[in-house]
N, C-alpha and C positions, 0 to 999 in steps of 0.2 A: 658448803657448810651452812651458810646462811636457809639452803632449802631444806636442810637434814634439820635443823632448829625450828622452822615453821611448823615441817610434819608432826615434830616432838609435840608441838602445844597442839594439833590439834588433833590428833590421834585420839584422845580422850574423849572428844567429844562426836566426835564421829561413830566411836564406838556405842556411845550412851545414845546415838538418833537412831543407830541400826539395832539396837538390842529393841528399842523403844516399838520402832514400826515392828520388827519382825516378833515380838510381843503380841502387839494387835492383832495382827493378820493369825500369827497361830492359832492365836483362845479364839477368834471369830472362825476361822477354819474349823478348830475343835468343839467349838458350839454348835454348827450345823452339820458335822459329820454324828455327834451324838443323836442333836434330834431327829436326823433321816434314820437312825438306825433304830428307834424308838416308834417311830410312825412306820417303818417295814409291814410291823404286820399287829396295828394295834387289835386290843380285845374285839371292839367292834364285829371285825371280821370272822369271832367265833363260829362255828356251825353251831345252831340247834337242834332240839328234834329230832336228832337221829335217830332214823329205822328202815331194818332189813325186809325187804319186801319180794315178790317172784322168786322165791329158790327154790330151783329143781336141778338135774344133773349137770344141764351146763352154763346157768344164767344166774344172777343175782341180782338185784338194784338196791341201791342206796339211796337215800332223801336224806335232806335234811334244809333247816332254814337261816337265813341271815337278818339280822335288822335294818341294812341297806343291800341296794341292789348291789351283787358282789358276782362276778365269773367262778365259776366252779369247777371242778372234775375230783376223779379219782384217780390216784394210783396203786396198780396191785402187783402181786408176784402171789406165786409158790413159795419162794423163801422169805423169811421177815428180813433178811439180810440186803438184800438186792429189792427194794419195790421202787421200778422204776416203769411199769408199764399203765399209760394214762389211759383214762377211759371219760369222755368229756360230756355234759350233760345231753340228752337224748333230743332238746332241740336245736343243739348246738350240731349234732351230726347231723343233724335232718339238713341246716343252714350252711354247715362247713366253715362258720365262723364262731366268736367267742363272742355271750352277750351278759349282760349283764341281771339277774336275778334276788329276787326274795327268798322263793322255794326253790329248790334244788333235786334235781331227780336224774341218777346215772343208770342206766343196766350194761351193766359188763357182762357179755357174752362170749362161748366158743372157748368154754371152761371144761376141764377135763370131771368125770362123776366122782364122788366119795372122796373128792380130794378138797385139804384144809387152801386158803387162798387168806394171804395175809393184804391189809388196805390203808391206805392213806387220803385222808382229805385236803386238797388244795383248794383253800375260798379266800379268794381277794390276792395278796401276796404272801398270805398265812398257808404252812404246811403243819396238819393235826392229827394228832394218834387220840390214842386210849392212855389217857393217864401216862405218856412214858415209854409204852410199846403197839405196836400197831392193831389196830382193829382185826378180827379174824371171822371170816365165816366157813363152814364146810356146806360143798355142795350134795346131794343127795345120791340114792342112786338112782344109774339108770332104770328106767320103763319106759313102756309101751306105752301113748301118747292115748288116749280116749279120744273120740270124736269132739271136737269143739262145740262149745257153747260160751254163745257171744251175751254177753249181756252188757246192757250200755243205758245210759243217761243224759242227765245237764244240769249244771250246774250256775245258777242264778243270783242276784242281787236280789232283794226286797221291790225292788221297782222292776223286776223282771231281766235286767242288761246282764247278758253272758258274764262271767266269769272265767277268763281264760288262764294258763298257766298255774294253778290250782292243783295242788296234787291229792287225787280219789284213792282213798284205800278199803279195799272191802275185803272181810273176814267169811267166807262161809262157816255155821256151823262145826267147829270141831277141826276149823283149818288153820294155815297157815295165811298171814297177809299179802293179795297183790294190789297192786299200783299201780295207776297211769297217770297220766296227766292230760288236764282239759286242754282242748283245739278252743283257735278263736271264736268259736261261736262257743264257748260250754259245753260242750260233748265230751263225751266220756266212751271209752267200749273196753271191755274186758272178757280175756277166756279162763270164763270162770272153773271149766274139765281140767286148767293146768294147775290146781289148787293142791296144794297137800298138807297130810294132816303132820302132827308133831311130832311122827316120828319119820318124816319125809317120804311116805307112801304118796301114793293116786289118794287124793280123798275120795270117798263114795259118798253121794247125798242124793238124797232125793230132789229130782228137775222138780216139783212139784209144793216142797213143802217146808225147803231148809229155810233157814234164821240166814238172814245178810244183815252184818253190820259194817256199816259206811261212814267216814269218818275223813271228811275234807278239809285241808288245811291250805288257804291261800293267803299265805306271807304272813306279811302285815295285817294285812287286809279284815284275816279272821278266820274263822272254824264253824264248819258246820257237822250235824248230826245226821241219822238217816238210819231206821231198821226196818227191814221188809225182808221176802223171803222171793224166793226160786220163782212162784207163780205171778209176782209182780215186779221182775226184772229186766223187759223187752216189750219196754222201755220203763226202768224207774221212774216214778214222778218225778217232777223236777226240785232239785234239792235248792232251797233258799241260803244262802252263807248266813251265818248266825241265829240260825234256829236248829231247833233239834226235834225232826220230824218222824212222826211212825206211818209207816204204807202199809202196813200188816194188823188181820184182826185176830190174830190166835193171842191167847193166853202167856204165851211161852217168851214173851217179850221181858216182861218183869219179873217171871218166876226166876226162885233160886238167888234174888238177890236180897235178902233179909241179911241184914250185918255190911253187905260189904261196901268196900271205900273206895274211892277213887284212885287211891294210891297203890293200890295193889301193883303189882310190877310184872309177875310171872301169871303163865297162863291163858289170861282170859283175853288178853290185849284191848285192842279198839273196841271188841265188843263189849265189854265190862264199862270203859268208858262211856259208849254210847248208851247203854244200860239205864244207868245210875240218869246220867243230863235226860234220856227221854222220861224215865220214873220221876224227877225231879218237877218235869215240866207238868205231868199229867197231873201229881200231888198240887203244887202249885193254882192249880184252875181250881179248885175246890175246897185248898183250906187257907184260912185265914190267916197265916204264917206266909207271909211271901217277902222275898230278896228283890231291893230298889235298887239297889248302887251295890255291884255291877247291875245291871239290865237286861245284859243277853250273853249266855255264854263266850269264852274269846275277844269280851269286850274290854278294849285300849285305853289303858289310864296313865296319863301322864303327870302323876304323882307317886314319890315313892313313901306315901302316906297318907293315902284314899281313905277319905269315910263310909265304911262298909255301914248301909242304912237300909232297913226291910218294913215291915211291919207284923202287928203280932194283938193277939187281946190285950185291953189296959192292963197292965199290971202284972201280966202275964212274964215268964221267964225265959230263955234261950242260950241256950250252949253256943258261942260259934268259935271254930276253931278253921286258922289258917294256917293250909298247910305250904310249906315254901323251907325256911325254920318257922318252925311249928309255935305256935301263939294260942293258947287258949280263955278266953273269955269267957264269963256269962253276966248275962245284960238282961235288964228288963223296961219291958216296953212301958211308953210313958202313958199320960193319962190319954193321949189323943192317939194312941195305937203304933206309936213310930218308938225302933230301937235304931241307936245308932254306937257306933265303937270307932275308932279308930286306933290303930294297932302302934303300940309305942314305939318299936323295933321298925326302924325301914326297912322296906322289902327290895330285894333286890332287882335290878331289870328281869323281865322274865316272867313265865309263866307259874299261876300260884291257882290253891282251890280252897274255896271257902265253903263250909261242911256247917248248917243250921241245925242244932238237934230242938225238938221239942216235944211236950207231951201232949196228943191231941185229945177230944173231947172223950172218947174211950179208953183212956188212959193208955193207949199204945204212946212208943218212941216213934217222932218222924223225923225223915233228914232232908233236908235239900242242900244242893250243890250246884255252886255255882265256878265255873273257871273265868279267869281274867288275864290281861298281860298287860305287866310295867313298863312303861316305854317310854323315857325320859330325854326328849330331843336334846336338849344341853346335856346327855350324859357322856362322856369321849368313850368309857366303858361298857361292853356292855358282855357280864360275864353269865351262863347259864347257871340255875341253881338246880339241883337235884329234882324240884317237882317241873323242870323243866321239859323232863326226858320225858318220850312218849312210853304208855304203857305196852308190853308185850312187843321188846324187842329181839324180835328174832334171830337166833344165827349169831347174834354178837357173842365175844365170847374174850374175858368170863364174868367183863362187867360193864350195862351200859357206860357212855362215856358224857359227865354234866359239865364236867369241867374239863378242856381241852387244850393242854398245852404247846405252845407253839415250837415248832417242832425244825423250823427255817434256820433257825440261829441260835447260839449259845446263850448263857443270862448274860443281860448287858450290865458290863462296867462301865463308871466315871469316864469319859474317856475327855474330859477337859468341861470348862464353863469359865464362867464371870470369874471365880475366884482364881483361874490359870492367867485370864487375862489381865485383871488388876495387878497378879502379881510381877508381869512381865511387866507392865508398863510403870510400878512404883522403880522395878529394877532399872528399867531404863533412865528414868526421869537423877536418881543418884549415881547413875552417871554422868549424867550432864553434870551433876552440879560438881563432881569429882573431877571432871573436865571443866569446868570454867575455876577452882580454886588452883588446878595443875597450873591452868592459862597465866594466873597471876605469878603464882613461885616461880613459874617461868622467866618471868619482866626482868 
């Protein structure tokens, strides 16, 4: 009897230590099972830049970039139901191991012709579609292969050091985009006969006289430009990263671009792009309107509220519009020739283009354009914006993808915190004291 009486009084309190600890231990259990499932596959890990590049009857590659070094592949199918077949970056199969990258570049081969191939991006521990359903490219039909022509390069710093890892994209004339990727020394080589035009034919061009436009993107690192033509491809000169060079003396480099924008999306691709930055730079040497801050194309600004700063005649006026969400200004330059703005609206991580309009000394409209990227070390996020995507992506289908949602796991719920755990331990804590007024009534 006497030990049936003891257990009585302490039973109470026993009950109020074990609610109390197993309180603790829970919300601390449920605090870090929340934030591992929150760190899975943060934004960081978004692809950017995605584009379809080599497509012909049985091949296709994907690129695209990260804002840290992240492991990458693709996975594809025939069915959008089942895409489970991997396809792992090009020099990851060369290596036979998984490494770690900026730029990203897969070629999925030993694909059947005319047939639709649905895709999936895996970068870091993030699984990515198209808004919701999976990426799709169709491959072309078959043909008859033309004799090869190799055409190849190198790809440079400013202080002349290779640039490796780097992915080259060059458009012929009235073609479709291919791709490779630079070797440890900066070299490049491409068969430029396996090019086709847009409606997935053999392109035909002249060895002799076509428009190449080149359009290099290494990482973080930066972006460079390049047009030249068939007669100076073997070997391109060497392309510097963040400059935007011309190899070629014909006319046909800048023609046909009166009006257009950088933002154009369909058609003209890389070469429009490269267009408008080589136009810009040639405009640029000659008139008195020029862009300080950014400096050089693809140039890294780690604010997300940069002072866009150029110069211009005193008193003079300027249009400048940033396109990202679009912001339009105009400014006039002060009495010592400097305009400066800075845009109310922060701009988000990411790639943005800043478009000068002015009226020069013959009363034409001139434009210069400059591109730059946001890149905010303390930012945990880092999500694509719509001028983020590259121009003229191919094969995608039916709409590039800026924003990419992760595709790993369901939305995360609540799944406990601080306020699970306070509450278990106030519940314990009046137990105890429910068990020590018990202890008394007991006496």
């Amino acid at each position: 009897m006497a030990t049936k009486g003891l257990m009585s009084k302490r039973i109470p309190t026993m009950l109020g230590i074990f609610i109390l600890i197993a309180g603790l231990v829970a919300g601390v259990i449920l605090v870090n099972t929340r934030q591992g499932l929150e760190s899975k596959a943060g934004p960081s890990e978004s692809p950017k830049n995605l584009k379809i590049s080599n497509l012909n009857a049985t091949t296709f590659s994907v690129s695209w970039t990260t804002d840290t070094p992240l492991t990458g592949l693709t996975k594809y199918s025939q069915d959008p139901a089942k895409i489970v077949t991997p396809a792992g970056d090009v020099r990851d199969q060369i290596s036979g191991t998984s490494q770690s990258y900026n730029s990203h570049t897969v070629n999925v081969s030993g694909l059947a012709a005319s047939t639709t191939y649905y895709f999936l991006i895996v970068s870091g521990s993030g699984t990515y579609d198209d808004n919701g359903k999976p990426f799709s490219v169709r491959t072309t039909a078959q043909a008859i292969a033309p004799p090869e022509d190799i055409i190849f390069g190198k790809v440079v710093r400013d202080t002349g050091d290779p640039v490796s890892g780097s992915i080259v994209f060059v458009e012929a004339e009235g073609g479709q985009a291919l791709s490779t990727i630079t070797k440890t020394d900066g070299t490049w080589r491409l068969n430029l006969a396996s090019s086709r035009d847009e409606g997935g034919n053999v392109l035909t061009y002249d060895p002799e006289k076509t428009l190449l436009s080149i359009f290099v993107r290494a990482g973080n690192t930066g972006t460079a430009t390049a047009l030249t033509d068939t007669s100076k491809a073997k070997p391109v000169p060497d392309i510097v990263l963040g400059k935007n060079q011309s190899f070629s003396d014909t006319g046909q480099l800048i023609a046909g671009l009166e009006g257009a924008t950088p933002s154009a999306q369909t058609g003209a691709g890389f070469q429009l792009e490269a267009n408008i930055l080589i136009l810009t730079e040639q405009l640029e040497a000659t008139s008195s309107v020029k862009i300080l801050n950014p400096a050089t194309n693809g140039e890294i600004i780690a604010t997300d509220k940069p002072e866009l700063r150029g110069k211009a005649p005193a008193g003079s006026v300027v249009k400048l519009t940033l396109q990202s969400v679009e912001q339009v200004q105009v400014v006039q330059a002060s009495s010592d020739g400097v305009w400066t703005w800075t845009p109310p609206l922060k701009l988000d991580p990411g790639l943005h283009t800043l478009t000068v309009e002015y009226t020069d000394s013959v009363n034409q409209v001139q434009k210069l354009v400059r591109t730059f990227t946001v890149m905010l070390s303390n930012q945990p996020a880092f999500t694509a914006t719509p001028s983020a995507t590259p121009t003229g992506l191919i094969g995608i289908s039916p709409t590039p993808a800026t924003s990419m949602p992760d595709t790993s796991s369901e939305d995360l719920t609540d799944a406990g915190g601080l306020t699970t755990t306070l509450g278990f331990a106030i519940l314990g804590i009046l137990m105890l004291l429910i068990g020590s007024v018990s202890k008394k009534w007991t006496k």
